[in-house]
FIGUKOL-677703 format. One record per residue: z, y, x of N, C-alpha, C, O, CB in turn. Coordinates in steps of 0.02 Angstrom, whole numbers. Glycine has a CB too. Example, Ala and Ser with C-alpha at 12.3 -4.5 7.8 and 13.67 -1.06 7.14 Angstrom:
2
> n.zz/n.yy/n.xx/ca.zz/ca.yy/ca.xx/c.zz/c.yy/c.xx/o.zz/o.yy/o.xx/cb.zz/cb.yy/cb.xx
> 390/-284/660/390/-225/615/390/-165/660/423/-166/712/452/-224/565;
> 354/-112/642/357/-53/684/394/2/645/402/57/670/286/-30/704;
This chain:
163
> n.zz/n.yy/n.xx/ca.zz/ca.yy/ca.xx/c.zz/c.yy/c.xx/o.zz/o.yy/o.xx/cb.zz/cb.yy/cb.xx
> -1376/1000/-39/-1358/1046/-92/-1358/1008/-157/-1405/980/-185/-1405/1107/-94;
> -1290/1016/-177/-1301/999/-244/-1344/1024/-321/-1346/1082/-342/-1248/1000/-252;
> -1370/974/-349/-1413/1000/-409/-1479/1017/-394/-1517/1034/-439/-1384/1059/-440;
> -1502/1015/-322/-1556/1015/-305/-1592/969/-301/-1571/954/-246/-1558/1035/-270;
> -1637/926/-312/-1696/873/-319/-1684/863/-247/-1669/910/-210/-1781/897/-347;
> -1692/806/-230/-1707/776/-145/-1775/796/-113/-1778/820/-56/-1710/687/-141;
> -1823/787/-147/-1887/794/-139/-1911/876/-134/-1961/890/-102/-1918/756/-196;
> -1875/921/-164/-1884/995/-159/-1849/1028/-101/-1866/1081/-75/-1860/1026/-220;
> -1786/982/-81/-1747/1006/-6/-1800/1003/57/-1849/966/57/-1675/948/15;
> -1786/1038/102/-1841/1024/159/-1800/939/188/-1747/913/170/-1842/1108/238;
> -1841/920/226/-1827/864/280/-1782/878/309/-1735/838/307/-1870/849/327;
> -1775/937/346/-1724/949/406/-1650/958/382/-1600/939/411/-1744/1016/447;
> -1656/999/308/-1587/1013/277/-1560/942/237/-1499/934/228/-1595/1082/218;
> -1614/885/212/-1572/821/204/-1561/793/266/-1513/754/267/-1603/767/159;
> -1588/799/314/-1540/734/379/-1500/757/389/-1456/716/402/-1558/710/453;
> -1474/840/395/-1427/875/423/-1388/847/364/-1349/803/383/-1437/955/441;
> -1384/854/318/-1329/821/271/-1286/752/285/-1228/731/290/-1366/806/208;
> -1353/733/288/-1355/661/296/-1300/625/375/-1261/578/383/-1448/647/304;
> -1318/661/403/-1286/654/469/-1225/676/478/-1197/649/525/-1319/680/514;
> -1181/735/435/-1128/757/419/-1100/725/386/-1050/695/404/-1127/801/400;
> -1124/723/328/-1107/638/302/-1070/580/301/-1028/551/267/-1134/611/311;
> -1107/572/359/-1104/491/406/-1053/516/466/-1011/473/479/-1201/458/450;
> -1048/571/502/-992/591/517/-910/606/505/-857/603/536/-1011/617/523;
> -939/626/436/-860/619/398/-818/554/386/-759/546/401/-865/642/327;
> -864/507/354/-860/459/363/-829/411/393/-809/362/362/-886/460/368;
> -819/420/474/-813/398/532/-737/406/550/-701/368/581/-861/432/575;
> -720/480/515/-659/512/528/-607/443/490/-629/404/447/-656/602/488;
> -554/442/511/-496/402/492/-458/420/423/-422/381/392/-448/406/549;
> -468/464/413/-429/502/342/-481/522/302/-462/544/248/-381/575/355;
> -559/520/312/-595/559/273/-607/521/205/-647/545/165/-658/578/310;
> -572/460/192/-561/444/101/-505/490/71/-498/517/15/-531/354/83;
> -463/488/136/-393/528/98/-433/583/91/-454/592/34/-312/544/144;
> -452/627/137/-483/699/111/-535/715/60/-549/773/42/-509/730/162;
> -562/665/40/-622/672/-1/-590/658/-86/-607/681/-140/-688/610/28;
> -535/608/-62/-496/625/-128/-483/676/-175/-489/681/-236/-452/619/-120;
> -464/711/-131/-429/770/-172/-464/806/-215/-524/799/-203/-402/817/-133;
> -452/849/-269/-504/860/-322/-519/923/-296/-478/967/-285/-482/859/-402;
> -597/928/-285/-639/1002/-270/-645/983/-214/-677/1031/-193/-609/1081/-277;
> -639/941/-160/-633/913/-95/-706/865/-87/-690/810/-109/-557/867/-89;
> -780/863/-65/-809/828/-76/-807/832/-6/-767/853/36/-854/829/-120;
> -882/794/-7/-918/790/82/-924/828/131/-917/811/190/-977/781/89;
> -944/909/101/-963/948/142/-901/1003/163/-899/1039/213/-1024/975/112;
> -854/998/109/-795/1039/124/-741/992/138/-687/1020/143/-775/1087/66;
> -738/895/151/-710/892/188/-722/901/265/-678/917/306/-694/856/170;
> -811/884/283/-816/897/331/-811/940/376/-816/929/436/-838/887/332;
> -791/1039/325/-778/1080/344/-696/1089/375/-664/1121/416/-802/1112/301;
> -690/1046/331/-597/1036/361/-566/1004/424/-517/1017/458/-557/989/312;
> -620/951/427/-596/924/478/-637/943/534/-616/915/584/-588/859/468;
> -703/989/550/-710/1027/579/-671/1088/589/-677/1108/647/-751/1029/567;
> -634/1123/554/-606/1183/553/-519/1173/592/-493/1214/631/-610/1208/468;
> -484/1096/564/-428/1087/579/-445/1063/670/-414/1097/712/-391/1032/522;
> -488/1011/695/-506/972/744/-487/894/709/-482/849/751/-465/994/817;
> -481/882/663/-448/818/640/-379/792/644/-354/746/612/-476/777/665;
> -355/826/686/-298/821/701/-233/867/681/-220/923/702/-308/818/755;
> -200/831/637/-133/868/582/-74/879/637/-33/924/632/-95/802/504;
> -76/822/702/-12/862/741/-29/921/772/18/948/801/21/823/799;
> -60/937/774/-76/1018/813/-25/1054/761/16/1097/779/-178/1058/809;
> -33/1033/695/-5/1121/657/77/1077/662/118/1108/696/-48/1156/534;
> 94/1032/642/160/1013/650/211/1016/583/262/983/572/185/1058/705;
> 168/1082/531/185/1075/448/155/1091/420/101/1103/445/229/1098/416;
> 161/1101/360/98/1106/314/81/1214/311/27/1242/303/129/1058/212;
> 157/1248/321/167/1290/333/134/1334/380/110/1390/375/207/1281/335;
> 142/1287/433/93/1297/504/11/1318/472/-19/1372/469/88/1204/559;
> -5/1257/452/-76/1251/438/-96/1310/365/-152/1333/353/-92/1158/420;
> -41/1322/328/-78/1382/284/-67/1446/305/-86/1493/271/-57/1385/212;
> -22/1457/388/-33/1512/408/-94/1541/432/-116/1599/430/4/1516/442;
> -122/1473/461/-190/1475/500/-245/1479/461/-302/1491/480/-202/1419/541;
> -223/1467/398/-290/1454/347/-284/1523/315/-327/1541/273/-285/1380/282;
> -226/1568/335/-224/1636/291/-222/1635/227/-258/1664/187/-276/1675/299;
> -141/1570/209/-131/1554/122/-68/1576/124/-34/1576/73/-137/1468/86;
> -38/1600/192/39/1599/186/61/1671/193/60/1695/250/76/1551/244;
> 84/1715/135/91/1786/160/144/1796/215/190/1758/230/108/1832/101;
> 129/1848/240/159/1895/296/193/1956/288/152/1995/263/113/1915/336;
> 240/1981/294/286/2050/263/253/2095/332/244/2085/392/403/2040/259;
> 240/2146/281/185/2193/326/227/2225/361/284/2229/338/133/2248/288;
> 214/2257/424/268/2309/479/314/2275/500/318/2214/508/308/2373/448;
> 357/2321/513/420/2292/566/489/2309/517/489/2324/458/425/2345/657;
> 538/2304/556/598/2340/534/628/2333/466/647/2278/446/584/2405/539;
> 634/2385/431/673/2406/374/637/2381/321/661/2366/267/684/2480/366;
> 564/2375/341/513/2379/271/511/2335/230/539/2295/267/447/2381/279;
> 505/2310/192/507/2251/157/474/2265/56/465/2318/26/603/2225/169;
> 467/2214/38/423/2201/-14/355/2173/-18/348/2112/-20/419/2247/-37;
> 293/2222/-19/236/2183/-17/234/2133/33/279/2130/74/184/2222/-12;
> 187/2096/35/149/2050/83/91/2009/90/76/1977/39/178/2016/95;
> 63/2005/129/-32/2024/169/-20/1960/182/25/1922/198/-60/2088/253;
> -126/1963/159/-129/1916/223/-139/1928/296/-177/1969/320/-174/1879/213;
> -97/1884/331/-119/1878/408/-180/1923/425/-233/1922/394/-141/1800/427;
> -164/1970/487/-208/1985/546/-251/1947/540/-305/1954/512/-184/1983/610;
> -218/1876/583/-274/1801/616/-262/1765/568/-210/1762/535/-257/1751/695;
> -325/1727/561/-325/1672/519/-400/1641/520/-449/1671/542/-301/1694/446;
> -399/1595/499/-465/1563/510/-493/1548/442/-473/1506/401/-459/1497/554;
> -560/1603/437/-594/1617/378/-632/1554/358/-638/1545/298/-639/1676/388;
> -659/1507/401/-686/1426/389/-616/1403/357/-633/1350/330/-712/1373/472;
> -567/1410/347/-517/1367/336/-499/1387/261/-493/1349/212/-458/1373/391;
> -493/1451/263/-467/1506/195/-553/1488/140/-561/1474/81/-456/1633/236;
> -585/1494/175/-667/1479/113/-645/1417/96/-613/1417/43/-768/1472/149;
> -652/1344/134/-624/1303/128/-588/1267/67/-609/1223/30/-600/1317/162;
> -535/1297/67/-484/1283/39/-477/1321/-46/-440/1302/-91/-434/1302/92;
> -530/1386/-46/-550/1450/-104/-599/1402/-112/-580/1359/-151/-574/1543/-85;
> -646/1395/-94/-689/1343/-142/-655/1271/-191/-657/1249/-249/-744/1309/-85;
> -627/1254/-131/-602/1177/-165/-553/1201/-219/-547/1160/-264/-556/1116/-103;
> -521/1251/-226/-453/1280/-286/-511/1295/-335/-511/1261/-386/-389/1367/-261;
> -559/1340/-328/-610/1351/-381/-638/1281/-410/-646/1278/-471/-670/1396/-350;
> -653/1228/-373/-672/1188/-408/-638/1127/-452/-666/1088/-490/-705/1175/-376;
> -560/1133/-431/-538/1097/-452/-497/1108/-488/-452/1070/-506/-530/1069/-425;
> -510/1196/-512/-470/1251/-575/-512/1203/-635/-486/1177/-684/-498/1366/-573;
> -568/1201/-618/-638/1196/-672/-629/1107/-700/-642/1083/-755/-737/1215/-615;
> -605/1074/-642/-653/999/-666/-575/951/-665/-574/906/-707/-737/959/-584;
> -502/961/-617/-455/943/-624/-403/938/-678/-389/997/-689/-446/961/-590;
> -377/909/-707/-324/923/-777/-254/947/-739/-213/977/-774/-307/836/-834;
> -243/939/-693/-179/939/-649/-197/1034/-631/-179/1082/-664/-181/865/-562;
> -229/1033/-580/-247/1095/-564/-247/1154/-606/-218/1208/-596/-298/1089/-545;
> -304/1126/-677/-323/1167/-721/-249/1192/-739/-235/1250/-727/-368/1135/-778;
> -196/1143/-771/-125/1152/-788/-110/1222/-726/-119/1278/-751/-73/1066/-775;
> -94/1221/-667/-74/1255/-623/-101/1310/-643/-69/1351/-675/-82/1236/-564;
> -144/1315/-632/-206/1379/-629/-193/1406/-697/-189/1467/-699/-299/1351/-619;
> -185/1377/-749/-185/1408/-819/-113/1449/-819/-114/1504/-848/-191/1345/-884;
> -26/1417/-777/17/1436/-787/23/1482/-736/80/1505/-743/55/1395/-797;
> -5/1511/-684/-17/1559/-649/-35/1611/-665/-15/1665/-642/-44/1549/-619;
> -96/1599/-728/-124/1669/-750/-72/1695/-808/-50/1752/-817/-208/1664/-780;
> -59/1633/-849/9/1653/-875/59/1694/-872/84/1719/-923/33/1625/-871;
> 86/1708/-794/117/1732/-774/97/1808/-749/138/1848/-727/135/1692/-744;
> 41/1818/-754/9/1871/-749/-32/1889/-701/-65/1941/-708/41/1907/-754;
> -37/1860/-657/-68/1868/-590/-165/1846/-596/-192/1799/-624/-17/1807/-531;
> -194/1901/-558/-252/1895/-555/-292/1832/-565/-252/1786/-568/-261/1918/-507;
> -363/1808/-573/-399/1751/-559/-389/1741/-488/-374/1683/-475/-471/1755/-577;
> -391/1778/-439/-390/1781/-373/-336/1751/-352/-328/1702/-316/-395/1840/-349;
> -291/1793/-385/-204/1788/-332/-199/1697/-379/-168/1653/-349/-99/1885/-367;
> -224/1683/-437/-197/1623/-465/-235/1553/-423/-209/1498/-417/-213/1625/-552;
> -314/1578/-393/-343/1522/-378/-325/1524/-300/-352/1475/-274/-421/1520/-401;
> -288/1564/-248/-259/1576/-196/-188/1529/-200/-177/1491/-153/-254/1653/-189;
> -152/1532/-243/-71/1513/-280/-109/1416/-267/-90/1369/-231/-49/1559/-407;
> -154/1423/-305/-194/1343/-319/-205/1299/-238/-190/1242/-220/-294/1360/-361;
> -242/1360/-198/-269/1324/-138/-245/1313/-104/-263/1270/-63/-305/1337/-109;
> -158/1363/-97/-97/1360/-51/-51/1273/-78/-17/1233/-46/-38/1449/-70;
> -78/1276/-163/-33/1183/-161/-96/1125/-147/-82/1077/-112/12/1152/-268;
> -158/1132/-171/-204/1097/-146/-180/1074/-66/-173/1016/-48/-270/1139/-152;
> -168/1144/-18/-162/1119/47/-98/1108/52/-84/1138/103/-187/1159/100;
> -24/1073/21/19/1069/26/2/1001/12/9/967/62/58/1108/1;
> -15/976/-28/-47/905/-80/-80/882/-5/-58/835/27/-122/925/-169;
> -120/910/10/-169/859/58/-137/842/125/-160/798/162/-244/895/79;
> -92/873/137/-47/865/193/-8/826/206/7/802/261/-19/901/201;
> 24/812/125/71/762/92/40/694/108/67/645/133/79/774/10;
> -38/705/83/-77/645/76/-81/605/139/-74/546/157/-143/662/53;
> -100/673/167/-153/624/248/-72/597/278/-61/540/299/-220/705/341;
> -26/650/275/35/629/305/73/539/278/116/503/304/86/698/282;
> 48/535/239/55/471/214/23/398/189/39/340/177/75/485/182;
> -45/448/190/-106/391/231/-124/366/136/-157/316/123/-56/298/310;
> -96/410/85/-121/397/16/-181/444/5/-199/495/34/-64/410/-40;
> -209/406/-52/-268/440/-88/-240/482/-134/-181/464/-140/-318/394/-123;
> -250/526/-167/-249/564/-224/-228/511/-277/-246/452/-272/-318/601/-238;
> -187/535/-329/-181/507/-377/-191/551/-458/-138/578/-475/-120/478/-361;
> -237/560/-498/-232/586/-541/-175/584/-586/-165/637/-616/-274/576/-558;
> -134/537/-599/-81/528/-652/-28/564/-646/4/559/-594/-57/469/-658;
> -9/605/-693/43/660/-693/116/623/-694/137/585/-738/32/712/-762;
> 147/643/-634/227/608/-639/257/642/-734/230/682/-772/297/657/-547;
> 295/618/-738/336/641/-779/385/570/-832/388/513/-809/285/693/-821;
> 410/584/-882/465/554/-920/418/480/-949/451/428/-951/498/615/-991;
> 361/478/-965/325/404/-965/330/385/-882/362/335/-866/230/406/-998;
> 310/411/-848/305/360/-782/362/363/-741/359/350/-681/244/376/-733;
> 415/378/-770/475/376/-742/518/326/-776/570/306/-751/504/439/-741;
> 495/307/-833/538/238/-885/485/185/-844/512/139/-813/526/239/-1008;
> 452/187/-842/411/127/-800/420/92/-748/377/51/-731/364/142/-781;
C-alpha cells in the first residue's frame, strides 16, 4: 500500500506485494504496461491477471473494452435506438482496473488531464468523462503492447512534426 510506512504494514501483506511484484515483472510486456500513466505495479498486475497476458485472445482493442465494460451497447432489440448501457457481461476486475488508472492519470498526467478537462467541457459528468479517459487509456495500451513501445509523454503536434 502506498503511503504507508513498511514497518507499520504487517509481514504477510509486504511479501504478498512483494511477490506480485516480482511476478509482474517476469511478464514480457510488464515495462510496456507499467508505462502508462496511472498504470503502476499492482494495477498492472491486475491486468495481466484479469486479461491472462495474452492480447490474442481479444483480437482488438474493441474486443477487449467490450469485456472490460468501456464499450457501450444499444439497449433492446429492434426499432429501439438512442441510449446505450453498459454490457450485461463484463469483467468488473477489468472495468476497476482501468477506472482507477483514468482517475489517476486525470490527476498526475498533462496528456490525460488535457482529455479529461475537454470532456467535462463538453458537458458530460466526472464519471461519464473519467470512463471517456479509461476507454483511450485502453486504446493507448493496446497500441503500445501491440507494438512492443513504452509510453511516451511528448505531445505529437506542429513542433514535433517540423522535426
Amino acid at each position: 500500500m502506498r503511503g504507508v510506512p513498511e514497518e507499520d504494514r504487517e509481514p504477510a501483506l509486504v511479501a504478498l506485494e512483494t511477490l506480485m511484484e516480482g511476478r509482474l515483472r517476469e511478464h514480457p510486456e510488464a515495462k510496456v504496461i507499467t508505462s502508462m500513466p496511472g498504470i503502476g505495479d499492482m494495477l498492472g498486475a491486475e491486468f495481466i491477471a484479469a486479461t491472462g497476458g495474452d492480447m490474442a485472445v481479444f483480437g482488438s482493442p474493441d474486443r477487449l473494452a467490450g469485456v472490460a465494460g468501456l464499450a457501450p451497447v444499444p439497449p433492446g432489440s429492434g426499432k429501439v435506438s438512442g441510449n446505450l448501457r453498459r454490457p450485461r457481461r463484463y469483467s468488473r476486475r477489468l472495468l476497476r482496473m482501468f477506472y482507477l488508472s483514468a482517475q489517476d492519470a486525470a490527476m498526475h498526467c498533462p496528456i490525460s488531464k488535457a482529455f479529461y478537462r475537454r470532456k467535462r467541457d463538453e458537458g458530460r459528468s466526472h464519471k461519464q468523462a473519467i470512463l471517456a479517459l479509461a476507454r483511450r487509456l485502453l486504446n493507448v495500451l493496446w497500441a503500445l503492447i501491440r507494438d512492443g513501445r513504452t509510453f511516451d509523454a511528448r505531445l505529437p503536434g506542429p513542433a514535433a512534426a517540423a522535426a
